[in-house]
N, C-alpha and C positions, 0 to 999 in steps of 0.2 A: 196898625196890626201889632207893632210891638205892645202898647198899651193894652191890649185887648188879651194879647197871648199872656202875659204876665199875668193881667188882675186873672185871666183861668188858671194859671200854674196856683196863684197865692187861693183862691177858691178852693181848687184841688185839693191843697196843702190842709185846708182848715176842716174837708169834708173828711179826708182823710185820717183824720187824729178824731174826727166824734164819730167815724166807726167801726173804731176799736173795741168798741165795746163787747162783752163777753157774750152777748147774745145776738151780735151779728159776725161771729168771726164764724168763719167757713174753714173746713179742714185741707191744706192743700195737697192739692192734687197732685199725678206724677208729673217728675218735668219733664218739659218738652224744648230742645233744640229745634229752634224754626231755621227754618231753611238753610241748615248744614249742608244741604249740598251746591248750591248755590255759586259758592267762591271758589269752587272747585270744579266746576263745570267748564268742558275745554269749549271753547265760543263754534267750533264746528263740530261737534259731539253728536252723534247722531244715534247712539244706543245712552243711554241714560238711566238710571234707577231711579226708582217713584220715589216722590218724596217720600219723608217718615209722615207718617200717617195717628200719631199719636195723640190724643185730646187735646184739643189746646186747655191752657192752664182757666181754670173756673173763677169767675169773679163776684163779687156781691150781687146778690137776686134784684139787689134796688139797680142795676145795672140794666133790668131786663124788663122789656115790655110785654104785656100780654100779648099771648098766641091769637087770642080775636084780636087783638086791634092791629097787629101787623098783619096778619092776612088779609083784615080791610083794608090797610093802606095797598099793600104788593096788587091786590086782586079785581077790588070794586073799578070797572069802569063809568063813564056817564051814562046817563040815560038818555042824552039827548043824539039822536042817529046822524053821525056825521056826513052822511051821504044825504042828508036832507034838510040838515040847518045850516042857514048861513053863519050861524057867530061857528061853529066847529068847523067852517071852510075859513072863515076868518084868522082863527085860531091856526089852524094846520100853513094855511098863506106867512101867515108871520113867523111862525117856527120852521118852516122853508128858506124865507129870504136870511132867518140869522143861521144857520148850519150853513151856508152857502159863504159868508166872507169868512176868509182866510185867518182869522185872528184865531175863532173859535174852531178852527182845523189843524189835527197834527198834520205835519208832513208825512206821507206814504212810502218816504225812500228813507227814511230819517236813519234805521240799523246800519244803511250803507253806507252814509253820507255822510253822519255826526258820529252813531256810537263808534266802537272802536276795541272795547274792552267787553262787551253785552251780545247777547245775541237772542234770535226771535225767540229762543227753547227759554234762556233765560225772563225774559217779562213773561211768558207764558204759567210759568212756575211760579214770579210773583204776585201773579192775577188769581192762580189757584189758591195762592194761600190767602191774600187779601178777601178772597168770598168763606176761607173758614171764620177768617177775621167778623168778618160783616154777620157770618152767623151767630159766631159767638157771643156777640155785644147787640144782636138781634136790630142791626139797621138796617134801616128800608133800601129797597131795591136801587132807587132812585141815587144814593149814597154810593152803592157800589158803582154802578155806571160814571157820575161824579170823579171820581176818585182815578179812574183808568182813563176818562178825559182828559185829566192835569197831569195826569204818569205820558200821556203819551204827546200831549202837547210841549212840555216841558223838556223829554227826551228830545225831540223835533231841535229844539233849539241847541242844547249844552250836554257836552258830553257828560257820561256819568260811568263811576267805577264802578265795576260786583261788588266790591265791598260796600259800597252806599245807593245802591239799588233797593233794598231793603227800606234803607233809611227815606229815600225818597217816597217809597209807595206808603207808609205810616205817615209821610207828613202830609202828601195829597190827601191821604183819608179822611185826617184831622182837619183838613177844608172843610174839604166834603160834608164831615159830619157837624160842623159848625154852620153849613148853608142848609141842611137838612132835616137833622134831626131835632125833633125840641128838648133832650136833654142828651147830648154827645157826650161821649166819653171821655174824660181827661187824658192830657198828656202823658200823665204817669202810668194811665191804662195801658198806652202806647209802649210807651220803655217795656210795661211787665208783660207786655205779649209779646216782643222779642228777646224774652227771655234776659233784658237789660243789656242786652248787646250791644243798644244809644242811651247817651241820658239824657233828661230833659231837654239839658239847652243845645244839643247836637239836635232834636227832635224840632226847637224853636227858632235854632240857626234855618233849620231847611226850613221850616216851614214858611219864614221870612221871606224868604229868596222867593220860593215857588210865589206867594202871592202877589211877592213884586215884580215876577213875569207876567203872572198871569193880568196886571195892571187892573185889580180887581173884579176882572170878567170872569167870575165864578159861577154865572148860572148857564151855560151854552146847552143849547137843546139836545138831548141825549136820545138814544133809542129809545129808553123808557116811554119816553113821552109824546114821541109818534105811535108807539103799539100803545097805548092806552086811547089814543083819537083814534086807530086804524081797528083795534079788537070790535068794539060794538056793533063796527058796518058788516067788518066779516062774520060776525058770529050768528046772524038773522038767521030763524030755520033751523036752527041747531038744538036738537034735544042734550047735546054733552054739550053744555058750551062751559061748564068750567075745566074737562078737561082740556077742550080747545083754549081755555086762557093759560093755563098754566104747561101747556105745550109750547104755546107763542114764545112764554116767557123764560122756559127752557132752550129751548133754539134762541133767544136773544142773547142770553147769558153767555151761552158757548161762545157765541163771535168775539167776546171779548177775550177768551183765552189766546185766537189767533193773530198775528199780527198780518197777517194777510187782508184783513178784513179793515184794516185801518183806512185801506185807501177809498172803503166807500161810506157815502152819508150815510146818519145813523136811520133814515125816513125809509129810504131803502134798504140797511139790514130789518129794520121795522117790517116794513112791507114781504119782503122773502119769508121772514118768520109768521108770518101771517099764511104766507102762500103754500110754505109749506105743512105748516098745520095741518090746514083744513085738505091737501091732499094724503095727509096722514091718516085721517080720521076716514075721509073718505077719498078713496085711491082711484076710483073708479070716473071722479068727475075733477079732482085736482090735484096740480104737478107737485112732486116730490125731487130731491134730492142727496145722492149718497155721497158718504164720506165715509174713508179711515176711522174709528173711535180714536179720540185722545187719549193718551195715558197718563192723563190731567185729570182726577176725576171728583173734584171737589165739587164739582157743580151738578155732575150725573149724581154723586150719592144724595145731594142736598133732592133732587127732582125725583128720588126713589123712593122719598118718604110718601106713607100715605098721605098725610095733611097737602102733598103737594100733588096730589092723587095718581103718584107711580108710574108717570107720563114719561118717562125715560127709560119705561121698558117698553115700550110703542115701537116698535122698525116699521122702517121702510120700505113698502115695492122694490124692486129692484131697478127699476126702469122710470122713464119718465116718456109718453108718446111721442111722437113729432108732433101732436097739432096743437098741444098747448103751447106752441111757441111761437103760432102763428097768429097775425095780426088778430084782434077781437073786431075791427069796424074794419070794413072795403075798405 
């Protein structure tokens, strides 16, 4: 990894100097202090101000993927009906048996047990800003999920300071987007989205560490990847079924803001988001459920766009029956 990290820094280094040129420089934009409030936050705070809400800082358009081709990736599921093929039960059997050891699982008490100086409100905040992150630099979904795997697995293990909480969640993403993306973002990307708060090699110390925890098990099955097997079966009969995909994918997103949600498998928030969907869309034949809004709202604004067809202004029933929680078979 060190070899790898380097030849990207001196990469970087070289792409960076050829574009300079006068006809790719971009005007900069206002700046933005990212997560000022952050080290300032008392760990049992329970009234809080929103983050600053500000642009994040704008980077070269060669930075950026087309609008169709990342919606193909976030959106297209398979064609093939998982409730009716065996290689997609296949499929789904193996990405089961690996979310089930312990390697690829944070621990669910971990805020109590390890951190010390962090608390749930804190990674909450860092999760919010890591999906402006992910939008900015236009990475796939799959990325962001990635990213808050190794933020929380990682936490699980070694305690970490507010001061380098930050610094951890840019180095997981730098994984992340080196296991995902076909062309990720540089390092130095990294520094100038927080505003140069880290430099390089504080960005390439952590990054180091994290992959030598993670004992290069970087691909652990994510939510992503069970609601992509789990969308096609639910979606049969559905005249909306893109806004039921990007409803799914909106309630998936969310659970990563909570850390509540850490102690269950990602098959299973898959599944709920699935479940609650489609009693969203249709209230009458399946169960919903309510919650508090976050005052975390990078993810509701990102799911207000129309291209994300505005599925985060959808509510809820109020209620959920007794009998959808009754067995389906004697």
């Amino acid at each position: 990894m060190d070899d790898s990290a380097t030849t990207n820094t001196n990469r970087s280094s070289n792409k960076r100097s050829s574009s300079t040129s006068p006809s790719l420089q971009i005007p900069a934009p206002k700046r933005r202090v990212v997560l000022g409030e952050l080290t300032n936050l008392p760990i049992q705070d329970s009234d809080r101000k929103k983050p600053n809400r500000n642009w994040i800082k704008r980077k070269s358009n060669m930075m950026k993927k087309e609008e169709e081709e990342v919606h193909e990736t976030e959106i297209v599921s398979s064609s093939v009906d998982p409730s009716k093929s065996e290689f997609s039960s296949s499929i789904y059997r193996h990405l089961h048996s690996l979310e089930m050891e312990a390697n690829k699982r944070p621990s669910p008490s971990y805020m109590g047990r390890v951190q010390n100086d962090i608390s749930p409100k804190m990674r909450g905040i860092l999760v919010d800003w890591l999906v402006e992150v992910a939008e900015e630099y236009k990475l796939v979904t799959d990325t962001l999920y990635l990213t808050v795997s190794y933020l929380d697995r990682y936490l699980s293990s070694y305690a970490v300071s507010r001061s380098k909480l930050q610094l951890l969640g840019v180095s997981c993403m730098i994984i992340a987007s080196k296991y995902e993306e076909i062309c990720p973002p540089h390092v130095e990307d990294f520094c100038y989205i927080t505003d140069n708060t880290y430099i390089v090699e504080e960005v390439l110390e952590m990054e180091r560490d994290v992959v030598k925890f993670l004992n290069s098990d970087t691909g652990p099955p994510t939510t992503k990847n069970f609601l992509r097997l789990f969308t096609k079966a639910a979606q049969d009969n559905y005249n909306s079924a893109g806004v039921f995909e990007y409803l799914s994918c909106y309630l998936s997103e969310l659970s990563l803001l909570d850390y509540s949600c850490v102690q269950f498998l990602p098959s299973v928030v898959a599944a709920s988001a699935i479940f609650l969907s489609r009693f969203t869309i249709q209230p009458d034949v399946h169960p919903w459920l309510n919650r508090k809004p976050s005052s975390l709202r990078a993810i509701r604004e990102k799911y207000m766009r129309p291209k994300n067809k505005s599925v985060a202004k959808l509510s809820s029933p109020s209620e959920i029956p007794g009998a959808y929680f009754e067995a389906i078979y004697p």
